[in-house]
N, C-alpha and C positions, 0 to 999 in steps of 0.2 A: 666123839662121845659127848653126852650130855650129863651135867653135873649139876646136882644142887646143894647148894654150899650151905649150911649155918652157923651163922657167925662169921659172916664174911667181913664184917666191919672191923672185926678183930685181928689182932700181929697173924694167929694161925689161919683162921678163916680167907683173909690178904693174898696170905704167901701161895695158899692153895688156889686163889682165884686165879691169882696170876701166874702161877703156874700152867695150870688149864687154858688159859689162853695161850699163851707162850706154844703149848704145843696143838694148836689149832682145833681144843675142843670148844663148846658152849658151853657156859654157868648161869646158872638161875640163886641170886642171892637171895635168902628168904632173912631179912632182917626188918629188925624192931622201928628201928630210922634209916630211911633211903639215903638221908642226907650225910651219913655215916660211910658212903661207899667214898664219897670226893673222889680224886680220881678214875676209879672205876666203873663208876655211874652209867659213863655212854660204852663203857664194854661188857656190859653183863644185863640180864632180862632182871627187874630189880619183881620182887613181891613182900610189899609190909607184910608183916608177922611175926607172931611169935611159935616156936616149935611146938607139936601140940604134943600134951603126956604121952608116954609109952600105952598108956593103958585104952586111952579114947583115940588113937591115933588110925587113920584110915587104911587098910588093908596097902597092899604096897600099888604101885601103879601097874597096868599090864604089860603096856609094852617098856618097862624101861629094864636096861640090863645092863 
């Protein structure tokens, strides 16, 4: 499965990336500073950002499920 986390820098965001590894899926971290992953840096596809609003946020992706 493929996952994308936000807030991965954080205690919950963490536990969930590493979980998701743990059982052999892919995470895509979308956080504010990369430098915030430390150890999970070379285990996860990193993408600066920030979440965008609910309101102006882009339609969901197609193939993800």
């Amino acid at each position: 499965m493929k996952l994308l986390v936000l807030g991965a820098t954080g205690p919950t965001g963490r536990h969930l990336v590493d979980l998701a590894l743990r059982s052999g899926d892919s995470a895509t971290a979308l956080v504010r500073n990369p430098a915030g992953l430390g150890d999970l840096a070379d285990r996860v596809t990193r993408s600066p950002g920030t979440p965008p609003r609910a309101a102006t946020s882009p339609p969901p992706l197609p193939d993800a499920t």
